[in-house]
C-alpha positions as CSV (number, residue, x, y, z in Angstrom):
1,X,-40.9,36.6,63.8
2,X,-43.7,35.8,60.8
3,X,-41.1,38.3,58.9
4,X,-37.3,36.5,60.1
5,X,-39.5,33.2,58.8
6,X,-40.9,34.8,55.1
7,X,-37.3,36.3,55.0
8,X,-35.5,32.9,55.6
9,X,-38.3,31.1,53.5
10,X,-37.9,33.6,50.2
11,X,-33.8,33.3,50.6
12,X,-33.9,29.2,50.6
13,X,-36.5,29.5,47.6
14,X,-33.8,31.7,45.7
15,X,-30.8,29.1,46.5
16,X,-33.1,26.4,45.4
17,X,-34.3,28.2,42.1
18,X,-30.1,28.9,41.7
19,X,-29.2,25.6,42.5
20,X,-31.4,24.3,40.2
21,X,-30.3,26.7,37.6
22,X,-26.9,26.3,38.1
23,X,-26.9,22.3,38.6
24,X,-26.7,21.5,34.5
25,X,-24.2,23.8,33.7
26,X,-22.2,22.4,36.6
27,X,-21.7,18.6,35.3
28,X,-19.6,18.0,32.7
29,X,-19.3,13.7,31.7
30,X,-16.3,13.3,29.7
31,X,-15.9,9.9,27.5
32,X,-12.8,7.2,28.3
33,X,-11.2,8.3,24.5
34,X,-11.3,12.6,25.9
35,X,-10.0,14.5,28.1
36,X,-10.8,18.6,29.3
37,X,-9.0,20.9,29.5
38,X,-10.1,23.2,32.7
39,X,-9.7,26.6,32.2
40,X,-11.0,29.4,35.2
41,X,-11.4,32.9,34.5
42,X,-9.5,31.6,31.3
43,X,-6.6,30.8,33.4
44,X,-5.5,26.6,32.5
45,X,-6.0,24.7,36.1
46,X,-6.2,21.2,35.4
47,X,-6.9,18.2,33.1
48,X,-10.3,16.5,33.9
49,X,-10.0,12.8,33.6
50,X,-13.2,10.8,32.0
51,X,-16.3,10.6,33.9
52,X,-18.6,12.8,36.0
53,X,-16.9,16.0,36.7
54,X,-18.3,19.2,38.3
55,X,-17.2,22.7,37.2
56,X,-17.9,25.8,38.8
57,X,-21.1,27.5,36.9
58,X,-22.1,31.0,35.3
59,X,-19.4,30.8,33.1
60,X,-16.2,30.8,35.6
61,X,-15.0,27.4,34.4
62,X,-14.6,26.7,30.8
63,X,-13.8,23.2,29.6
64,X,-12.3,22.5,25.9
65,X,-12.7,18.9,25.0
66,X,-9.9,17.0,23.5
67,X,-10.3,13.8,21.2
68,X,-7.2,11.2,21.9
69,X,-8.3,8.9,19.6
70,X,-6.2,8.3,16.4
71,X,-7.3,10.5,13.9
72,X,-6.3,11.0,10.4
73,X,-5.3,13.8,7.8
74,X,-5.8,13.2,4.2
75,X,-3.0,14.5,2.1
76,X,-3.5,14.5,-1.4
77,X,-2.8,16.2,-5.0
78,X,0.4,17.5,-3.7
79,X,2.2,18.4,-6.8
80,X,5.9,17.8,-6.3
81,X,9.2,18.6,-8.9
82,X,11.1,16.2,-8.1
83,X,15.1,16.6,-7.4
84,X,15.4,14.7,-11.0
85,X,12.7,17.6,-12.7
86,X,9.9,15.4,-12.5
87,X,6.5,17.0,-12.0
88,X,4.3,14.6,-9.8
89,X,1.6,14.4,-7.7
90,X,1.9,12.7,-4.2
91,X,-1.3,11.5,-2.2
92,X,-0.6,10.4,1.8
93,X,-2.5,10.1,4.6
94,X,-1.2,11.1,8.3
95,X,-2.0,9.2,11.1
96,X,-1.8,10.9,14.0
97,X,-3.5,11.5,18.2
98,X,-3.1,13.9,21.1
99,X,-0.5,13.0,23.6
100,X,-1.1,15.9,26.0
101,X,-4.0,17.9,26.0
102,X,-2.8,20.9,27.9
103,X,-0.3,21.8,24.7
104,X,-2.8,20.6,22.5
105,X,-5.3,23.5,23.8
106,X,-2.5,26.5,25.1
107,X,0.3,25.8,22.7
108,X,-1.7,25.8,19.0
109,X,-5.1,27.7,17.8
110,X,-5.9,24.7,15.6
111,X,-3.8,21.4,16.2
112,X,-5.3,20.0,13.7
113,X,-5.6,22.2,10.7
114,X,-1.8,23.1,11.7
115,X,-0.5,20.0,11.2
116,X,-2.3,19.2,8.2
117,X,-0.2,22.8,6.7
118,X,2.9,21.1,8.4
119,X,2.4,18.0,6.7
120,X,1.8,19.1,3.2
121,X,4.6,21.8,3.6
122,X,6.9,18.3,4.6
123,X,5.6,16.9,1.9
124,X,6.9,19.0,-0.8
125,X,9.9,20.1,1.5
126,X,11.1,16.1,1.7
127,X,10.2,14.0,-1.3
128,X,11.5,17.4,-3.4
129,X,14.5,16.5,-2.6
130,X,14.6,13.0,-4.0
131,X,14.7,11.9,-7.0
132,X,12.0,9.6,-9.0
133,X,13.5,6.5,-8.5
134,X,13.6,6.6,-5.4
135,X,9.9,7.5,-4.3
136,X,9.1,4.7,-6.5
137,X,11.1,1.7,-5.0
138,X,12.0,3.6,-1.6
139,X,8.7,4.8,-0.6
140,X,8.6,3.1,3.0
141,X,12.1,4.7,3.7
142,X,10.8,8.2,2.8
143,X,7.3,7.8,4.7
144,X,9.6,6.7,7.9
145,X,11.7,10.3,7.1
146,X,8.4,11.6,7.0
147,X,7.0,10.4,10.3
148,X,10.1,11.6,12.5
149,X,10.2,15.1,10.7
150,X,6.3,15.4,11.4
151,X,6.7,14.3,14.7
152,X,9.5,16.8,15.8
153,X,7.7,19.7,14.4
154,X,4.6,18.6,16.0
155,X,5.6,17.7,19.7
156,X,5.6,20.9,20.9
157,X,1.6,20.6,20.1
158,X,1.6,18.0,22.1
159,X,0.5,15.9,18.9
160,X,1.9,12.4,18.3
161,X,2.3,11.4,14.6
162,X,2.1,7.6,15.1
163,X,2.9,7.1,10.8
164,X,2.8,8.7,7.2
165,X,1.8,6.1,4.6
166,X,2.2,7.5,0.9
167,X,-0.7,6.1,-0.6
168,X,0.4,6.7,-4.5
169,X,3.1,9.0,-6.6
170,X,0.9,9.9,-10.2
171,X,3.1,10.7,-12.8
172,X,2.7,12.8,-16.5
173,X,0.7,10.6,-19.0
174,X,4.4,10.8,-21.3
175,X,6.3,10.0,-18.3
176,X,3.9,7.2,-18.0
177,X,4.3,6.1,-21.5
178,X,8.2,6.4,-21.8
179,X,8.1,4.2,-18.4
180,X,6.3,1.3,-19.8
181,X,8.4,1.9,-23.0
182,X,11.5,0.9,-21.2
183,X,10.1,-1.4,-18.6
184,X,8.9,-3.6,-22.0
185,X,12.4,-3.4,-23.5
186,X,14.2,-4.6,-20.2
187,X,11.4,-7.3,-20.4
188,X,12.7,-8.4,-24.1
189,X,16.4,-7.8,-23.1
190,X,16.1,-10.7,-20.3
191,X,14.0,-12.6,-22.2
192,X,16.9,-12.6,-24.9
193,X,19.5,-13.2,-22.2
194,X,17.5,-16.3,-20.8
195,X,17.3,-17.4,-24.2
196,X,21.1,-17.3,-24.8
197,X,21.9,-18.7,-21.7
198,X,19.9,-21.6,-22.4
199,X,21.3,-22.5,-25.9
200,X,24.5,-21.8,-24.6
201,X,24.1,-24.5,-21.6
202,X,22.8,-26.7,-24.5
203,X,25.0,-26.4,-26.9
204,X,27.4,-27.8,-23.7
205,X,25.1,-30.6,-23.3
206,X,25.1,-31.8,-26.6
207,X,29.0,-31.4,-27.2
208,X,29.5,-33.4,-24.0
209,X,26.8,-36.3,-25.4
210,X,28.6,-36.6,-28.6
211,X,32.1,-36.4,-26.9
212,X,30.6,-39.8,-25.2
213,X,29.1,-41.5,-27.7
214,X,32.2,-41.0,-30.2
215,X,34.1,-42.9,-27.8
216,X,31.9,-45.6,-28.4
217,X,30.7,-46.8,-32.2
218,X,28.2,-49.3,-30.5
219,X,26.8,-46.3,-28.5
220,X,26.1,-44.2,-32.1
221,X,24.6,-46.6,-33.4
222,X,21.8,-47.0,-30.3
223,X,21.4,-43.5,-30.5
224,X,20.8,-44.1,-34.3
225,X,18.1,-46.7,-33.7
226,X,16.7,-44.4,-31.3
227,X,16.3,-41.5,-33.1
228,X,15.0,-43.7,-35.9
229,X,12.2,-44.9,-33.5
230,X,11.5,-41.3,-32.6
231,X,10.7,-40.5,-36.2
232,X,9.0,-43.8,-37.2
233,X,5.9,-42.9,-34.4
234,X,5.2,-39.3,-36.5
235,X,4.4,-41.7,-40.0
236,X,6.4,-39.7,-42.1
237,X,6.4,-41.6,-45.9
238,X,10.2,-41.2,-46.3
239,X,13.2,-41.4,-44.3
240,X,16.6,-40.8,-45.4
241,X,18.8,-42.9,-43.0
242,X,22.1,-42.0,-43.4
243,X,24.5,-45.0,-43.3
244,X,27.8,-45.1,-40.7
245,X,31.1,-45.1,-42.0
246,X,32.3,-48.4,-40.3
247,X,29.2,-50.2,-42.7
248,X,30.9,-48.6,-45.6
249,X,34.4,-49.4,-44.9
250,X,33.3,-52.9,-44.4
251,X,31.8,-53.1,-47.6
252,X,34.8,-51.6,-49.2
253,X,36.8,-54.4,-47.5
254,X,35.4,-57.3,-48.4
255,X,35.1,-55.8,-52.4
256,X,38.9,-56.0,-52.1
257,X,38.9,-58.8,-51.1
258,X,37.1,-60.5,-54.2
């Protein structure tokens, strides 16, 4: 009997001692933004949801740890000929999260690292096939391109590529140069155009006013007295008034007369 008891006593010591063992490597607390992958004797069984989880221990469960949180991929000093022959460099960032784990784990090694390649190889791939002009003034088309291309390569990861933002397109110091070049002579070409446009509009003006006030001698002579006013607040020492015809003529007149 004092044997049965030691017996029973030594075997409930051992399960304690294992339970005890085995009890941390049991518990796995998984955050709101993860999720874990289960995997027994390497074999997927489920997706543990956050919280307090237990696993089986001694190494028969396995969890992997996925981050679904939007993450980001820095692509940058991507050096691009464009469709046009223009060597530049393209800098854009990826923004990107897990939509199902599972894939995520099973389907890709890396999901990360892979689509960071898959991105950059885009990159190239996309914007090389455009021409200068129009990653400059149709970068938000191309990042949308981008995006969906990303995104259909990627889905099969079970990674969603929520957008691609090109962040800047450098350009050759002499490309720079002949760019500012011509972007100063369209300046000076509208500049000229404004200008001709507004003597031309008043040049009309001032054909219109005199078409008026020669319809009226009273009128020229206001505009006479006016201008005269004009001249008389600058102070200048001399002023050559020049006489109307009608005064003339009306001196002529009356000499006849006599």
């Amino acid at each position: 009997m004092l044997d049965f008891l030691s017996s029973s006593s030594l075997f409930l010591f051992l399960l304690l001692v294992l339970i005890i063992i085995a009890l941390p490597t049991s518990l796995r607390v998984i955050n709101q933004y993860q999720r874990a992958v289960l995997l027994r004797f390497g074999r997927f069984i489920k997706v543990l949801e956050p919280g307090l989880r237990f696993i089986l221990p001694f190494g028969i469960d396995r969890t992997l740890y996925v981050d679904l949180r939007v993450a980001t991929i820095d692509v940058s000093g991507q050096d691009i000929i464009t469709k046009d022959n223009v060597p530049v460099s393209i800098n854009a960032v990826v923004y990107f999260q897990v939509s199902n784990p599972e894939m995520a784990v099973l389907n890709v090694e890396n999901f990360r690292q892979a689509t960071t390649l898959l991105a950059q190889t885009l990159l190239r791939s996309v914007l090389g096939s455009h021409e200068l002009d129009d990653m400059l003034s149709e970068r938000e088309k191309l990042s949308k391109v981008l995006k969906e291309e990303l995104d259909k390569s990627t889905e099969s990861w079970g990674v969603r590529v929520v957008t691609v933002e090109i962040k800047s397109v450098d350009l050759p110091e002499g490309m720079k140069r002949a760019m500012a070049k011509q972007a100063e002579a369209e300046r000076e070409r509208r500049a000229k155009v404004i200008s001709a446009e507004g003597e031309y509009q008043a040049s009309q003006r001032i054909f219109e006013a005199a078409s008026v006030i020669s319809q009226n001698s009273s009128g020229l002579m206001l505009r006479m007295l006016q201008t005269l006013t004009e001249i008389s607040v600058e102070k200048n020492s001399t002023i050559i008034f020049p006489l109307p015809m009608e005064i003339m003529e009306f001196f002529k007149g009356r000499a006849e007369h006599k």
